[in-house]
N, CA and C atoms as an extended XYZ file, in Angstrom:
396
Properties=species:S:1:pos:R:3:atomname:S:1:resname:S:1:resid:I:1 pbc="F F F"
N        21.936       37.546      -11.047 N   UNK     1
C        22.618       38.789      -10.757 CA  UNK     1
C        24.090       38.496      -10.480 C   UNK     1
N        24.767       39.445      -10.703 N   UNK     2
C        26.424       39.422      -10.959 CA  UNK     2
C        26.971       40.152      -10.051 C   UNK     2
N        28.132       40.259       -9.340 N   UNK     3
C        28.294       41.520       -8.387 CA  UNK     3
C        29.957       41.347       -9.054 C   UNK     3
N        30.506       42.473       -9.376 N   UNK     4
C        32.126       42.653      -10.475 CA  UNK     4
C        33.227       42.621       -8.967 C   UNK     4
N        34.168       42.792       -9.008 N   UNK     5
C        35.375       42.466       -7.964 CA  UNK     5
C        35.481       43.570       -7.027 C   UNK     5
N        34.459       44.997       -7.830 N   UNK     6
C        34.518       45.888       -6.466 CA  UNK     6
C        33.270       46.669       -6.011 C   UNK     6
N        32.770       45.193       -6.065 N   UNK     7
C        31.438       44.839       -5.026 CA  UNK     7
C        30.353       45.915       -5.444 C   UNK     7
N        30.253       46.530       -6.975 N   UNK     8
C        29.048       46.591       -7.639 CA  UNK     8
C        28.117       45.470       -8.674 C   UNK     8
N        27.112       45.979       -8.195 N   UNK     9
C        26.044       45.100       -9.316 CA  UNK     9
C        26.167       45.253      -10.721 C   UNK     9
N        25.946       44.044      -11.454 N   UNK    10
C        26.040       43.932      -12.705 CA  UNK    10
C        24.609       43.455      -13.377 C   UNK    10
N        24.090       44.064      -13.994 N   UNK    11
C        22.674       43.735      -14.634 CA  UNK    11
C        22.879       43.568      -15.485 C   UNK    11
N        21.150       42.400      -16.023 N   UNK    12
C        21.283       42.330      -17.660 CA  UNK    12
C        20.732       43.245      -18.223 C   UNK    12
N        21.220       43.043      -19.548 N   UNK    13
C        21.195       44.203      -20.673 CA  UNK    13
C        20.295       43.757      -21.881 C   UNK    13
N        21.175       42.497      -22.316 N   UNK    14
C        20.617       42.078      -23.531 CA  UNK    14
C        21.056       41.024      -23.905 C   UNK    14
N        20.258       40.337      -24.699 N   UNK    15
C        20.513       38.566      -25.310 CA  UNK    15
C        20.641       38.768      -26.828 C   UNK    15
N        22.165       37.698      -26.933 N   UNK    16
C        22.114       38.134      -28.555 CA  UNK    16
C        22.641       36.358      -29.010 C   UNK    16
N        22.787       36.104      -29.935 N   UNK    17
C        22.906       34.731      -30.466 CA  UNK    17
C        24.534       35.616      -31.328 C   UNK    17
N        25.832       34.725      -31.008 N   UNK    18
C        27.064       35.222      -31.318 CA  UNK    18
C        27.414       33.305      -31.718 C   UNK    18
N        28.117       33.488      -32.668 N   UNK    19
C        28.893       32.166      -33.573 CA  UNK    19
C        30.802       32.541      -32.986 C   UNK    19
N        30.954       30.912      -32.710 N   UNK    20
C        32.488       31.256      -32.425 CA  UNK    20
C        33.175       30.499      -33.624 C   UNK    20
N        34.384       30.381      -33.223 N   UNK    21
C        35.137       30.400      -33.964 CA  UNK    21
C        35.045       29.085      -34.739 C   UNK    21
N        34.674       28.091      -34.480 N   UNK    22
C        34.516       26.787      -34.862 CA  UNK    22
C        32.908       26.741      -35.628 C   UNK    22
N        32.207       27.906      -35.606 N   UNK    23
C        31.061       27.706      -36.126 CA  UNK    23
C        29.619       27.643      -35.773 C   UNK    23
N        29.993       27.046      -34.284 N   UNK    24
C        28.884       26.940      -33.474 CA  UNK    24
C        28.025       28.045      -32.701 C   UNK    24
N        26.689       28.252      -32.790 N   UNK    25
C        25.688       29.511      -32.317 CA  UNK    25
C        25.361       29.465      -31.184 C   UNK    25
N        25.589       30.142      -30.608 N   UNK    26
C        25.011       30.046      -29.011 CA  UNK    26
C        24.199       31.411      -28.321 C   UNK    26
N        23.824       31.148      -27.118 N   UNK    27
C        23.067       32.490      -26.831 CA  UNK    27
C        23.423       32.764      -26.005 C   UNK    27
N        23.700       34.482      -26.122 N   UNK    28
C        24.691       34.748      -25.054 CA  UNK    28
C        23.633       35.967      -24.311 C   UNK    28
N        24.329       35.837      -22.805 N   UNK    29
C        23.148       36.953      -22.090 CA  UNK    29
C        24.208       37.919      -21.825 C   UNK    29
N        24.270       39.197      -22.053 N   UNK    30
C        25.283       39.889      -21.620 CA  UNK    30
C        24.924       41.290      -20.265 C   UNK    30
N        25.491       41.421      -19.565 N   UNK    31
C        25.407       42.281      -17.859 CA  UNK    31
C        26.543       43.547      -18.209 C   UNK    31
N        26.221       44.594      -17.697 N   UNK    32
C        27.056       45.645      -17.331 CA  UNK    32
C        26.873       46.084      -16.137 C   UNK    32
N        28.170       47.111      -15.991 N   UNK    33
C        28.008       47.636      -14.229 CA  UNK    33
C        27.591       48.961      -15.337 C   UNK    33
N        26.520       49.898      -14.252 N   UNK    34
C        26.169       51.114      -14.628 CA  UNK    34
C        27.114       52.155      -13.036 C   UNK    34
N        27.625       51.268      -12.067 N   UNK    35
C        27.781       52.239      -10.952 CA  UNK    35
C        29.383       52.906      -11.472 C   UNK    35
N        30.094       52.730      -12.461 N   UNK    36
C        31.119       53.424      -12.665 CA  UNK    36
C        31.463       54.676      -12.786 C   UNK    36
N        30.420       55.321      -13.304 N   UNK    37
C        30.943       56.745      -13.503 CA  UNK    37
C        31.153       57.839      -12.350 C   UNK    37
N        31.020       56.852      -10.913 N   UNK    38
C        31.039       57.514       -9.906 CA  UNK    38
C        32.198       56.309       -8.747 C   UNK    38
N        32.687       55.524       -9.208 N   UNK    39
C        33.200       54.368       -9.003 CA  UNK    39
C        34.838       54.996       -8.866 C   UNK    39
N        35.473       55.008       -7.717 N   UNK    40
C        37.047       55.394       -7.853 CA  UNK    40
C        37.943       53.976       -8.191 C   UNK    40
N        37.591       52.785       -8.165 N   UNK    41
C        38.479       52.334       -8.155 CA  UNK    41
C        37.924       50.816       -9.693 C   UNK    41
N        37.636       52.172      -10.173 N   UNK    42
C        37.107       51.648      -11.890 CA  UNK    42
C        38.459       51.267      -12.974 C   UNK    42
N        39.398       51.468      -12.820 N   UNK    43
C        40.819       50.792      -13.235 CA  UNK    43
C        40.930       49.651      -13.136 C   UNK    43
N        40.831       49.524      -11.741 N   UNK    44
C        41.243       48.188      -10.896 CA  UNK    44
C        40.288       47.170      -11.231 C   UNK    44
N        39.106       47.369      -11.813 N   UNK    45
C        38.167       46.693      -12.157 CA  UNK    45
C        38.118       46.118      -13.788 C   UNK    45
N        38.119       47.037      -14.967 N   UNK    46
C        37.981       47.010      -16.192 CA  UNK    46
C        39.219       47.630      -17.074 C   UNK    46
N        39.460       47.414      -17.774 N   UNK    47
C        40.780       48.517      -18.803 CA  UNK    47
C        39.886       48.943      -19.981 C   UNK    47
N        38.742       48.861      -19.731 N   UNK    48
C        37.576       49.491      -21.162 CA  UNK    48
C        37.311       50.821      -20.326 C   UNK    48
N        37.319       51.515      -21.386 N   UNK    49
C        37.219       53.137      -21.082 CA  UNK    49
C        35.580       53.304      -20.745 C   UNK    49
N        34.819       52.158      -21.315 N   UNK    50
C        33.338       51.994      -20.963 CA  UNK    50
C        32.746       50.937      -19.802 C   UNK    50
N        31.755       51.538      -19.274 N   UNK    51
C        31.666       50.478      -18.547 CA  UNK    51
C        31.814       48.461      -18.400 C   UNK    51
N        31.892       48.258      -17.078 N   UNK    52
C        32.460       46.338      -17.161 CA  UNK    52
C        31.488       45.842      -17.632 C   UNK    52
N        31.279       44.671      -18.773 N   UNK    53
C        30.796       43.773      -19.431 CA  UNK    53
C        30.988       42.302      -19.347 C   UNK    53
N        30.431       41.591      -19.490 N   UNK    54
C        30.264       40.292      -19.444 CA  UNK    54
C        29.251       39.970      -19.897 C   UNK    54
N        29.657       38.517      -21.036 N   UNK    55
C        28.743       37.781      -21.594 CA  UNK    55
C        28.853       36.659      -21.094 C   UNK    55
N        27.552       35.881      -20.687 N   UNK    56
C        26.990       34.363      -20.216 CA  UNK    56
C        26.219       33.708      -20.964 C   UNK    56
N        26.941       32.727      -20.807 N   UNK    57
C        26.300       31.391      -21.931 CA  UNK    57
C        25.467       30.433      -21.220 C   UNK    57
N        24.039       30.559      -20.981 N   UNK    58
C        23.279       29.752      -20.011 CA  UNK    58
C        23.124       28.268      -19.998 C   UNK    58
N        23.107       28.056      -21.643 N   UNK    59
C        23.467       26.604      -21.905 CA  UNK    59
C        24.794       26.256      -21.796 C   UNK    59
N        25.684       26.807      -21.488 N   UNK    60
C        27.051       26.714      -21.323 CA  UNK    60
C        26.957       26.214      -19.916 C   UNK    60
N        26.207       27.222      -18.702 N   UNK    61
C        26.078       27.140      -17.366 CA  UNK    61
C        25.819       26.046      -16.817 C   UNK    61
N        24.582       25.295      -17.593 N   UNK    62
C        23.719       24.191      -17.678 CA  UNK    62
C        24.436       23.331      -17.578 C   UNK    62
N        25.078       23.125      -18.548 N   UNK    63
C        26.378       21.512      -19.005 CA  UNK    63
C        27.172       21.490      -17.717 C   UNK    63
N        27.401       22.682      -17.893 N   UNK    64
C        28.901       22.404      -16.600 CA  UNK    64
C        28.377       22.272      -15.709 C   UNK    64
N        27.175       22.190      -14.507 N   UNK    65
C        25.870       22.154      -13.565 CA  UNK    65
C        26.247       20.582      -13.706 C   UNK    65
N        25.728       19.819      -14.808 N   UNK    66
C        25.225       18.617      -15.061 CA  UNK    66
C        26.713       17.899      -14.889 C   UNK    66
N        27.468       18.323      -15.128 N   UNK    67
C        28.832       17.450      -15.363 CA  UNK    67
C        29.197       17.436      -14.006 C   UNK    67
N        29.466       18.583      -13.155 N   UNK    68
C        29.713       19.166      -11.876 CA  UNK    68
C        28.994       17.910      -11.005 C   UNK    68
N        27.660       17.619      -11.400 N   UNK    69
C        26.448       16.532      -10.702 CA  UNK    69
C        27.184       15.433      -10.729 C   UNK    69
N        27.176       15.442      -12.365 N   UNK    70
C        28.012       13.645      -12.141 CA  UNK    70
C        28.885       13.377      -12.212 C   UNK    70
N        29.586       14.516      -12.170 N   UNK    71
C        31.092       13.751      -11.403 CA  UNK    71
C        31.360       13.493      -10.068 C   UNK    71
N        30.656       14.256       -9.339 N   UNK    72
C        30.115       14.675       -7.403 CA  UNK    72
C        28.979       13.161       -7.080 C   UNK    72
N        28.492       12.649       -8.229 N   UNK    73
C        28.028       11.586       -7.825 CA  UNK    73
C        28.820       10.247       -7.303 C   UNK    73
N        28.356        9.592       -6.549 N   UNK    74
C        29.709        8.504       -6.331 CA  UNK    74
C        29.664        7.570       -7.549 C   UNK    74
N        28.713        7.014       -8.277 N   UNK    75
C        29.184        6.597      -10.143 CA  UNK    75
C        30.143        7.186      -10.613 C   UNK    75
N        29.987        8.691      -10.666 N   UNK    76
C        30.935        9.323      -11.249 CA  UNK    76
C        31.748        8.999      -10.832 C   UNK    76
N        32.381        8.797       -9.404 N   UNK    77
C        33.996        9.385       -8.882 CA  UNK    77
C        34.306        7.682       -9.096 C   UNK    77
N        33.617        7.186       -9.200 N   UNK    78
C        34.401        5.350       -9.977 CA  UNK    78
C        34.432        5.547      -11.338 C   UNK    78
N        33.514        6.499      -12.256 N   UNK    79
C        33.798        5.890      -13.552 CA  UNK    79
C        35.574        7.180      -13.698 C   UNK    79
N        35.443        8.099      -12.809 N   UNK    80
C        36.724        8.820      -13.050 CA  UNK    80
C        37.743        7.994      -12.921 C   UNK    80
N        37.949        7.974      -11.646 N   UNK    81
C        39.014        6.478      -11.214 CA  UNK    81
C        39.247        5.751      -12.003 C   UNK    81
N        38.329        5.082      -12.914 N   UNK    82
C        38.279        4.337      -13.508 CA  UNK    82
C        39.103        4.429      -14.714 C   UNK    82
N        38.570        5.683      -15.213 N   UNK    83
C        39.543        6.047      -16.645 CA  UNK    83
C        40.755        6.682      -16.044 C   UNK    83
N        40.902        6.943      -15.437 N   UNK    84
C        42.297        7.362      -14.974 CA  UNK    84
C        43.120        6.685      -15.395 C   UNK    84
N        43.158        4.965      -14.662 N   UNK    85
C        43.500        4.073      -15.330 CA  UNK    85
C        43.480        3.767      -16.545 C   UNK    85
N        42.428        3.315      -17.283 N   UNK    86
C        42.590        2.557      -17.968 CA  UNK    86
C        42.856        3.035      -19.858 C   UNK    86
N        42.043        4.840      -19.534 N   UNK    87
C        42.322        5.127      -21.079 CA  UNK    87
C        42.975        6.903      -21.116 C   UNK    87
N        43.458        7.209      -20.158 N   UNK    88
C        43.751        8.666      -20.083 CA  UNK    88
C        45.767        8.559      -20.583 C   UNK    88
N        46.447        7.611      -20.349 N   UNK    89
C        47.559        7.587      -20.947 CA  UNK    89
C        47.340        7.361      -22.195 C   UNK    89
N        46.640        7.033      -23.260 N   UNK    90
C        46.652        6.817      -24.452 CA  UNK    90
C        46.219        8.340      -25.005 C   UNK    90
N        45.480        8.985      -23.679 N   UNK    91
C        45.095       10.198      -24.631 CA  UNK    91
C        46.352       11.523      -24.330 C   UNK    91
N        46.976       11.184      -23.373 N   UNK    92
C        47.606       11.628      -23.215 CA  UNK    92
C        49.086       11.534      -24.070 C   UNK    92
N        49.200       10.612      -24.674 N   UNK    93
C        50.105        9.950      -25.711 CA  UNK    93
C        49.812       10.662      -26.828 C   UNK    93
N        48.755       10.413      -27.360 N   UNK    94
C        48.515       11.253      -28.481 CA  UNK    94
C        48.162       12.508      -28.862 C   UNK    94
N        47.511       13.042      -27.426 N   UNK    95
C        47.907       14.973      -27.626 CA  UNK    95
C        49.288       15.410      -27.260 C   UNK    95
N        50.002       14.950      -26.420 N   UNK    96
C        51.030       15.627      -25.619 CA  UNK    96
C        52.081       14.880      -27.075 C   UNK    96
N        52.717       13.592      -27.136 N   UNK    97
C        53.593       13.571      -27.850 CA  UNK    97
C        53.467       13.160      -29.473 C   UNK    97
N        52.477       12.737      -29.914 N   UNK    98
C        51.694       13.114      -31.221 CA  UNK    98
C        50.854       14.371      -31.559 C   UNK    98
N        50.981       15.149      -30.625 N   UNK    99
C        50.336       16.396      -30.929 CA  UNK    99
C        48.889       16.370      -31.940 C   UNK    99
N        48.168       15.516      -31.501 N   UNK   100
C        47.179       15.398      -31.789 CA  UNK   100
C        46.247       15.981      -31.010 C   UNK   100
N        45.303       17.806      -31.481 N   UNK   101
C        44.666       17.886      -30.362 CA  UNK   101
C        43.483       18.271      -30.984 C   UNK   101
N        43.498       17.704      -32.035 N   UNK   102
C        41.558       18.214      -32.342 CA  UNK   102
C        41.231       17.531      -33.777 C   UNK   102
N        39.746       17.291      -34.074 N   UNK   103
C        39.685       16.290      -34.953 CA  UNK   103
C        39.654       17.333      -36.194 C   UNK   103
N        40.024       16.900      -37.321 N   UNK   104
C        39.764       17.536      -38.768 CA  UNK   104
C        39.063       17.252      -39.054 C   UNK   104
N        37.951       16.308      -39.156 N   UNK   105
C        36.448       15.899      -39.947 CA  UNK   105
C        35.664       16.197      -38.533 C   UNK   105
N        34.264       16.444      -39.660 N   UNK   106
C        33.199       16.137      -38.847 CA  UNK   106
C        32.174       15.292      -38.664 C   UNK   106
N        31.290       14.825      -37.785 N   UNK   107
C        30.103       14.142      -38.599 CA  UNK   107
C        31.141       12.726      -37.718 C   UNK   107
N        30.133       11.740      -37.153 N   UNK   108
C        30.691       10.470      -36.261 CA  UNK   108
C        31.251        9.605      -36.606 C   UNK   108
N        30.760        9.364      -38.339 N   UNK   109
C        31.526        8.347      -38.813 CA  UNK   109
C        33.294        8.740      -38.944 C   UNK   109
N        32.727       10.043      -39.358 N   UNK   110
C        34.668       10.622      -39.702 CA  UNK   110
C        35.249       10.229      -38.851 C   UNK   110
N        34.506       10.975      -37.720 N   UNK   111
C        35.575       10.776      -36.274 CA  UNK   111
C        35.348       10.022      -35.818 C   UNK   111
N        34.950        9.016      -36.157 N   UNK   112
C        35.215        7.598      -35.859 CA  UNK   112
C        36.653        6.663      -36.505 C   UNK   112
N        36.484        7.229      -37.931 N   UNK   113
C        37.648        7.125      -38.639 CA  UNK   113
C        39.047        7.651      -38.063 C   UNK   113
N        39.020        8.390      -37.588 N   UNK   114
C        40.341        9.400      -37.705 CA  UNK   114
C        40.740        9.020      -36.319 C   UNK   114
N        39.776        8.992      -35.177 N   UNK   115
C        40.114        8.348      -34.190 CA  UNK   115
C        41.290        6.903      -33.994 C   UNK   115
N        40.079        6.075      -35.039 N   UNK   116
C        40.444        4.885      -35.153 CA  UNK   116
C        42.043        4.701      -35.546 C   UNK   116
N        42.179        5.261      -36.929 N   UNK   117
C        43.673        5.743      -37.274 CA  UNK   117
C        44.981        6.046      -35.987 C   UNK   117
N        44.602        7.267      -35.195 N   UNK   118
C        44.957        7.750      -34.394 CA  UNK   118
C        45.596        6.476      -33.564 C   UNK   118
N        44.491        5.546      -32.750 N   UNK   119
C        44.316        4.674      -32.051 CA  UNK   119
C        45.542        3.751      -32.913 C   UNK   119
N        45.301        3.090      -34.029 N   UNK   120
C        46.183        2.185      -34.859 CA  UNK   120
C        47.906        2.656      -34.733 C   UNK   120
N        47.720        3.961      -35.010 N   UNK   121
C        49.350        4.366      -35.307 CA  UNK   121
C        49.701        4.370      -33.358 C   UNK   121
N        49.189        4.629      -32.638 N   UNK   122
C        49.461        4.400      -31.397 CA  UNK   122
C        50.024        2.741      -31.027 C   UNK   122
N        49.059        1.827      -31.494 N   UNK   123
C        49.193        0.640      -31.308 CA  UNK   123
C        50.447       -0.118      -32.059 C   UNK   123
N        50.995        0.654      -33.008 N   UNK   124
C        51.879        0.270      -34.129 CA  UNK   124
C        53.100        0.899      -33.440 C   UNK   124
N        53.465        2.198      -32.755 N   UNK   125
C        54.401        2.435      -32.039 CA  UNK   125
C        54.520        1.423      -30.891 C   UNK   125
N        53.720        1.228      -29.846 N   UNK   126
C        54.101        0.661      -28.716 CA  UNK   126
C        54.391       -0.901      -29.331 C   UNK   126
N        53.585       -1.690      -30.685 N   UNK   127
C        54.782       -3.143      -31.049 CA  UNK   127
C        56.250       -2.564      -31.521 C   UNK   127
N        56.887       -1.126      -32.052 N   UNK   128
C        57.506       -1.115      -32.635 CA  UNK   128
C        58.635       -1.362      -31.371 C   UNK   128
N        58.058       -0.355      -30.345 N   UNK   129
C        59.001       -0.221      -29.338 CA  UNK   129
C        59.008       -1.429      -28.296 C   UNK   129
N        57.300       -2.265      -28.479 N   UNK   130
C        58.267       -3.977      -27.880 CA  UNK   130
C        59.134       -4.906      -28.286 C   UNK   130
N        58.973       -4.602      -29.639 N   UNK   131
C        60.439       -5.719      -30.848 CA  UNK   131
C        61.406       -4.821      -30.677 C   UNK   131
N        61.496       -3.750      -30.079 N   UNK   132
C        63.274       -3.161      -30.371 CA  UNK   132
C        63.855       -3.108      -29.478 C   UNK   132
């Protein structure tokens, strides 16, 4: 159960399977408020002339649950630490000033490839800029 920002209930409605933009299917549960049509401060809440909506992605909920776990685990908060150090400037190198922010192939071997590339032309700047 859902409660919207001015402290009505939001129920479910209905489950539908919606594809985003990248392709991928997921199942979405979607909630409305029904207390609006008697609701004064229904502006302040929604800019849909129909009642407030929201769709939830339960396997969406799930992941982030599980990640939330192990990162709150103390493994986790060393393997974070950990990469902090040792591989988050390289990624940060190559989205922020190679503007590299998403892979073009799919499938592991690709992006294994393209990675790898990625990784090489990284490694080929930082000798360029220790010989100069």
């Amino acid at each position: 159960m859902y409660i919207c920002a001015g402290n009505q209930r939001i129920t479910f409605r209905y489950e539908r399977t919606v594809k985003t933009e990248t392709g991928y299917s997921l199942k979405k549960r979607y909630y409305q408020c029904d207390a609006y049509d008697s609701y004064p401060l229904k502006s302040q809440c929604t800019k849909s002339q129909n009642n407030r909506q929201i769709g939830v992605s339960v396997a969406l909920l799930e992941h982030k649950q599980r990640a939330r776990e192990n990162l709150r685990s103390e493994r986790g908060r060393k393997l974070s630490a950990q990469r902090m150090v040792e591989v988050e400037s390289v990624f940060c190198h190559a989205k922020g000033n190679r503007v590299f922010r998403r892979f073009l192939l799919r499938d592991f071997p690709k992006v294994h490839i393209e990675m790898g590339l990625v990784s090489v032309a990284h490694n080929l700047l930082k000798l360029v800029a220790f010989l100069a």
